[in-house]
C-alpha positions as CSV (number, residue, x, y, z in Angstrom):
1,X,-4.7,-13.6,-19.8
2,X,-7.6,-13.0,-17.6
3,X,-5.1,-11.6,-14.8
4,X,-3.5,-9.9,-17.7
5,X,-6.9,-7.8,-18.5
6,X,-8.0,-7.4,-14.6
7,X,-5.0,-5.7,-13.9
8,X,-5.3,-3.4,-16.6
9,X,-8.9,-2.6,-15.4
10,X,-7.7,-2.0,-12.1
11,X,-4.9,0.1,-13.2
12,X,-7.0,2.2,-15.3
13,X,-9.4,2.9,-12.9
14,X,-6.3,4.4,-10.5
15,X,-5.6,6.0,-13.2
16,X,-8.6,8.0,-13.3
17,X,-8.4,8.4,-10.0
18,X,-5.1,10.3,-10.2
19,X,-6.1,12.4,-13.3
20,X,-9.1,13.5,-11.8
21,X,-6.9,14.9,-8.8
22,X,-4.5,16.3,-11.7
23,X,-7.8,18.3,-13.1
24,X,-8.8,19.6,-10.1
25,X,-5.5,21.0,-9.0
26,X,-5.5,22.3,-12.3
27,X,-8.3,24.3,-12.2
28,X,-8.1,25.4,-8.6
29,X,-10.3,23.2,-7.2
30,X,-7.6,21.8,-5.0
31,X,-5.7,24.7,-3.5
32,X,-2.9,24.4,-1.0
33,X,-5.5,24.2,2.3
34,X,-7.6,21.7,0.6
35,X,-5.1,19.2,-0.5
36,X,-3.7,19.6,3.0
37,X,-7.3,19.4,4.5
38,X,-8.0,16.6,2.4
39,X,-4.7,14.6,3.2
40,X,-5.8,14.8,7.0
41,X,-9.2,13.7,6.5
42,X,-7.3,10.1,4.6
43,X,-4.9,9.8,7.3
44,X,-7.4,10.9,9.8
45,X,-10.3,9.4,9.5
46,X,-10.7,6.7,6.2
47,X,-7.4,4.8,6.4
48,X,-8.1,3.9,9.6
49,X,-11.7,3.0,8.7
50,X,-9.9,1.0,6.3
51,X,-7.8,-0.9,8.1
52,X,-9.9,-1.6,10.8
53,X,-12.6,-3.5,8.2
54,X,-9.5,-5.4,7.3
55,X,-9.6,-8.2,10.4
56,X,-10.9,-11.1,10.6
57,X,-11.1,-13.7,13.0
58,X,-11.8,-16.3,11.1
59,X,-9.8,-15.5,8.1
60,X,-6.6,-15.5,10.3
61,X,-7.2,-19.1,12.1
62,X,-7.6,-20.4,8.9
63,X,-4.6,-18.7,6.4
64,X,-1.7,-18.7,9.4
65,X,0.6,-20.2,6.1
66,X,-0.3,-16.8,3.8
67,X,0.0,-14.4,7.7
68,X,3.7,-16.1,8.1
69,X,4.5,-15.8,4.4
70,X,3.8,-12.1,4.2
71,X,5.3,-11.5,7.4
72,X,8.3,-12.6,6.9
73,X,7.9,-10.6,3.1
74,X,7.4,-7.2,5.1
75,X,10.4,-8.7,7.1
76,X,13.0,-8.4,4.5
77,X,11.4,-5.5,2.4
78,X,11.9,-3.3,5.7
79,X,15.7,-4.6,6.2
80,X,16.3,-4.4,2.3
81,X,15.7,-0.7,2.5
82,X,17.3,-0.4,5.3
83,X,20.3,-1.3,3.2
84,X,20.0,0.0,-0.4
85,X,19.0,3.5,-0.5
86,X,21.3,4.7,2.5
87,X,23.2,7.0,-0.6
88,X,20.2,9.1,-0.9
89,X,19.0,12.4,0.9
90,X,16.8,12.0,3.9
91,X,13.4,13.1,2.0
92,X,14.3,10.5,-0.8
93,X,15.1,7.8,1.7
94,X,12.2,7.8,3.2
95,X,9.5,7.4,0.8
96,X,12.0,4.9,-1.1
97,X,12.1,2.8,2.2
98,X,8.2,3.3,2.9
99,X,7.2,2.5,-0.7
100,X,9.5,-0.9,-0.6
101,X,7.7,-1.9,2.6
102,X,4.3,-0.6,1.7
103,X,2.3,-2.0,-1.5
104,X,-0.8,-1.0,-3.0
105,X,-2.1,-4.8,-2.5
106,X,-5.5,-3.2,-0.9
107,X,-7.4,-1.9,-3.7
108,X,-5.0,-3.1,-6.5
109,X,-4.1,-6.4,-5.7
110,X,-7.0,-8.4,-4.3
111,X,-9.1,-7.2,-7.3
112,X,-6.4,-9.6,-9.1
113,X,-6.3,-11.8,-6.8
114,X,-10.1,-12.3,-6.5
115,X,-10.3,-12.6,-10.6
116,X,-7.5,-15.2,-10.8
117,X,-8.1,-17.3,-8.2
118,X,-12.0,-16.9,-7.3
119,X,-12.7,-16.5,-3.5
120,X,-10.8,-18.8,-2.0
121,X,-7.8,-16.7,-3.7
122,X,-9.3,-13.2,-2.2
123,X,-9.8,-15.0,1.4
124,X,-6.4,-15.4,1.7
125,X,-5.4,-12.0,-0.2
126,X,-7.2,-10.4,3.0
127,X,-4.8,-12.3,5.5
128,X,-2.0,-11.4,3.1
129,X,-2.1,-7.9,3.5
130,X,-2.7,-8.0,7.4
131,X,1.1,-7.7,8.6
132,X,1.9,-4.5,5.7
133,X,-1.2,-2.8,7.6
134,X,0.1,-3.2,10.5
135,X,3.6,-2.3,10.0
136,X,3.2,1.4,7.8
137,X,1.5,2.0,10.8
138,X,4.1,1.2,12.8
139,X,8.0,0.9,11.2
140,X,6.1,3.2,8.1
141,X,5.3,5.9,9.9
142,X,8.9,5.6,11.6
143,X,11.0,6.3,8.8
144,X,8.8,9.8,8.2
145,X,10.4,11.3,11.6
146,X,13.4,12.2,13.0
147,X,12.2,12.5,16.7
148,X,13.9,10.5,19.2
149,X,13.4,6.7,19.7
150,X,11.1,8.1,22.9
151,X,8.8,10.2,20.6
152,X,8.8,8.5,17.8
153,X,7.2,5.2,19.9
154,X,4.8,7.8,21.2
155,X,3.8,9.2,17.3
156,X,4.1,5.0,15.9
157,X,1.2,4.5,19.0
158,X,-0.8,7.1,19.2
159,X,-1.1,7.4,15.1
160,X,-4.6,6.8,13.9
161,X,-3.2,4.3,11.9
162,X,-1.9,2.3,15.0
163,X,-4.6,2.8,17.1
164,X,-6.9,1.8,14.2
165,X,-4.8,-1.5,14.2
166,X,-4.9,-1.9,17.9
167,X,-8.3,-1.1,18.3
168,X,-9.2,-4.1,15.0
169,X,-7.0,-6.5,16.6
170,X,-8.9,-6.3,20.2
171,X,-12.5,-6.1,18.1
172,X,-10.9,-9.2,15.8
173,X,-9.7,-11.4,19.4
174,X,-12.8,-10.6,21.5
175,X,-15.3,-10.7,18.4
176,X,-16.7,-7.8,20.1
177,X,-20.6,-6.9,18.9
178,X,-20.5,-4.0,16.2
179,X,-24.0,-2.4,15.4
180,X,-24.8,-3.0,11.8
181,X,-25.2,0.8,11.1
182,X,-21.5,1.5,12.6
183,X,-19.8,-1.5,10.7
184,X,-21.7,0.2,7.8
185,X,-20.4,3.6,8.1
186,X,-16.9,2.0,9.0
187,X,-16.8,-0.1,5.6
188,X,-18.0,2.9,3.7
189,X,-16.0,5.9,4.6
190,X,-12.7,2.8,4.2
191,X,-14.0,2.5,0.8
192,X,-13.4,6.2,0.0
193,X,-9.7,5.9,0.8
194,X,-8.1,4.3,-2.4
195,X,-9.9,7.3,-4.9
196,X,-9.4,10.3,-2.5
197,X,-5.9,9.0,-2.1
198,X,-5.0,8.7,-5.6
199,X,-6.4,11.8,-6.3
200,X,-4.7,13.3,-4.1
201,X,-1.8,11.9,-6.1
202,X,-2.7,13.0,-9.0
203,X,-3.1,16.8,-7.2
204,X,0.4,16.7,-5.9
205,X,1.8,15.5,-9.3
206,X,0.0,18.7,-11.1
207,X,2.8,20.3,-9.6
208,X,5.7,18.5,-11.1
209,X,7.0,19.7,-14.4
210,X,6.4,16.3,-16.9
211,X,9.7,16.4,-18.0
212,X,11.2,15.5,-14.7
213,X,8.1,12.8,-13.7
214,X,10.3,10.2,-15.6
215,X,12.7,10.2,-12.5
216,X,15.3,7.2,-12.7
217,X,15.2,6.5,-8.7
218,X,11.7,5.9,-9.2
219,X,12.6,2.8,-11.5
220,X,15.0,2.1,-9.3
221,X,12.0,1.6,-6.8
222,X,10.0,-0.3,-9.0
223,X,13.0,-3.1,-9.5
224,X,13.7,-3.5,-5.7
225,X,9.7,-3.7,-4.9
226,X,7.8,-5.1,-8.4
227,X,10.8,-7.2,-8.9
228,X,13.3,-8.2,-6.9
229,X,10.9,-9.1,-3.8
230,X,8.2,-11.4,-6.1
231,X,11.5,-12.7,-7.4
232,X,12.4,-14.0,-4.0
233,X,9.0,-14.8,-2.8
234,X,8.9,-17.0,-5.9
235,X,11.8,-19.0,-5.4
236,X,11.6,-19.6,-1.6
237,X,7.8,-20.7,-1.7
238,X,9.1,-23.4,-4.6
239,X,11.5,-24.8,-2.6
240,X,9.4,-24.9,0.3
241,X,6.9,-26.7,-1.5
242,X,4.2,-24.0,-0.9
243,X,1.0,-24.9,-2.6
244,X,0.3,-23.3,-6.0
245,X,-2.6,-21.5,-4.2
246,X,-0.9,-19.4,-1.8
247,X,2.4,-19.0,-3.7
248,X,0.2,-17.6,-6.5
249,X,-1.3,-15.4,-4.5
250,X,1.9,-14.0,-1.8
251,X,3.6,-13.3,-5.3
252,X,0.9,-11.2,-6.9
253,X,0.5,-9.6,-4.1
254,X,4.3,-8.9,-2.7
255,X,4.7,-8.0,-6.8
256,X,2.0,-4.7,-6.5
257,X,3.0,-1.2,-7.3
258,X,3.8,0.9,-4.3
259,X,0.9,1.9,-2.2
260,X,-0.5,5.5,-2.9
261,X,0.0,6.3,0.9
262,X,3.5,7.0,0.2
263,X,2.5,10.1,-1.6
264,X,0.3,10.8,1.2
265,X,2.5,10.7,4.4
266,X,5.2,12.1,2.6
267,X,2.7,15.8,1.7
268,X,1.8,15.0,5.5
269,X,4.8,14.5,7.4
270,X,7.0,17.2,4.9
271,X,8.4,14.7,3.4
272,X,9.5,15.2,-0.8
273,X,5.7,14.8,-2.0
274,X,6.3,15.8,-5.1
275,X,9.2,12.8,-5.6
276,X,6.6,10.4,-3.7
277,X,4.3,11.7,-6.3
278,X,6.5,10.4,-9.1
279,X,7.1,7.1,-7.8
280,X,3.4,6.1,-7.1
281,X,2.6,6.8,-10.9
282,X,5.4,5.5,-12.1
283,X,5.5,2.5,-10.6
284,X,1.8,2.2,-11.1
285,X,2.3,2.6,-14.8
286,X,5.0,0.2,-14.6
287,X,3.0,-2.7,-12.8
288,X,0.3,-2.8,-16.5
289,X,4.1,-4.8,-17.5
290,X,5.7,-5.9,-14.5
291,X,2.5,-7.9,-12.6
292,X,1.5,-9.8,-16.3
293,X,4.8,-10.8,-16.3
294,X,4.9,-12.4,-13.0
295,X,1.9,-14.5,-13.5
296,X,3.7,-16.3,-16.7
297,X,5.6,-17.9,-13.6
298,X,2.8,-19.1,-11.1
């Protein structure tokens, strides 16, 4: 029960995020050039601050078992949506393939993962979500454009995302020296990224009528990604004999609602934002039910 209640703390606090957004857009705070504005300065300048706090040296010599598992997770949620939503439009398929690759397992997940399974749980929680920041950097951003295979390696590498990734990877391997004051600022504008992003959200979604936000591809979303996938994770870590630890945790984890960067790359790269919208709250509203229930299994 105590996952039970920090995932509703967690959830509500997104929510407020997202509503927050909704108000703003509302009353005019957020007009067109802002949101836009505001979408570069996420994709710009804090998810990559983000991501780049998120290596470790040390963490990844020591959880290579939680690296592999949600590697080879990423694996088949990229080739799984490769293969299920090839019957919808291109600016559906997208952000239907993006949000079953990319979770929100950052600011909603190890929150969970911390209060169920102290810090040992949230050490490995910070490997878990290693590979997923590297690849919606990467195979993400990829299904977003329609350039040629030539360009769109060129976008993938020269993305602040990538380079952010790139640039971690070399810091991680060479344990390069960081004044505090920079590692500071770094940590802190990555910290903004999970509110300005969901309010953003919640901006973009003040634009959709209510009586469409109930769309039924977005559940269809929320089975391939909050079930289907922790479903699988499940089963294969049992009959690998994975230790309750690090099953608990790649479950929870692969189990999050879709990551709120969906909504983001989608306004950015003209993308449907408005259907991105729709399936970040709904399957965030959905994961209050569908995470609870996948704990009654660990």
């Amino acid at each position: 029960m105590d996952s039970f209640f920090k995932m509703v703390d967690v959830q509500t606090v997104l929510f407020i995020y997202m509503a927050v957004g909704f108000f703003c857009r509302k009353k005019g705070i957020f007009n067109d050039a802002a949101r836009d504005k505001l979408t570069d300065f996420v994709v710009l300048i804090t998810l990559p601050c983000m991501i780049f706090e998120s290596f470790s040296l040390e963490s990844l010599k020591q959880g290579g078992v939680a690296v592999l598992i949600a590697t080879v997770m990423a694996a088949a949620a990229l080739l799984l949506g490769k293969v299920l939503y090839n019957r919808f439009p291109y600016g559906e398929k997208s952000i239907l393939q993006y949000g079953t690759l990319v979770t929100n397992s950052g600011f909603a997940g190890l929150p969970v993962v911390s209060g169920a399974y102290g810090d040992e749980g949230l050490f490995l929680g910070s490997l878990f979500i290693i590979p997923t920041r590297i690849l919606m950097w990467s195979a993400g951003i990829s299904l977003f454009t329609k350039a040629d295979a030539k360009q769109a390696v060129r976008k993938v590498l020269l993305n602040p995302g990538i380079i952010a990734v790139e640039v971690g990877l070399v810091w991680m391997l060479f344990q390069l020296p960081l004044p505090h004051f920079v590692d500071t600022a770094v940590d802190n504008l990555g910290a903004c990224t999970s509110p300005m992003a969901m309010a953003l959200v919640g901006a973009i979604l003040a634009d959709v009528p209510l009586k469409t936000v109930f769309d039924p591809k977005c559940f269809y979303l929320v089975a391939v990604r909050q079930l289907l996938l922790p479903a699988v994770c499940l089963v294969a870590l049992r009959l690998l004999g994975v230790d309750p630890l690090t099953a608990g945790v790649s479950v929870v984890l692969t189990g999050m609602p879709i990551g709120s960067t969906t909504a983001i790359l989608a306004q950015k790269y003209g993308a449907d934002a408005q259907f991105a919208s729709k399936c970040v709250f709904i399957s965030t509203l959905t994961s209050l039910v569908t995470v609870p229930i996948l704990t009654l299994f660990l």
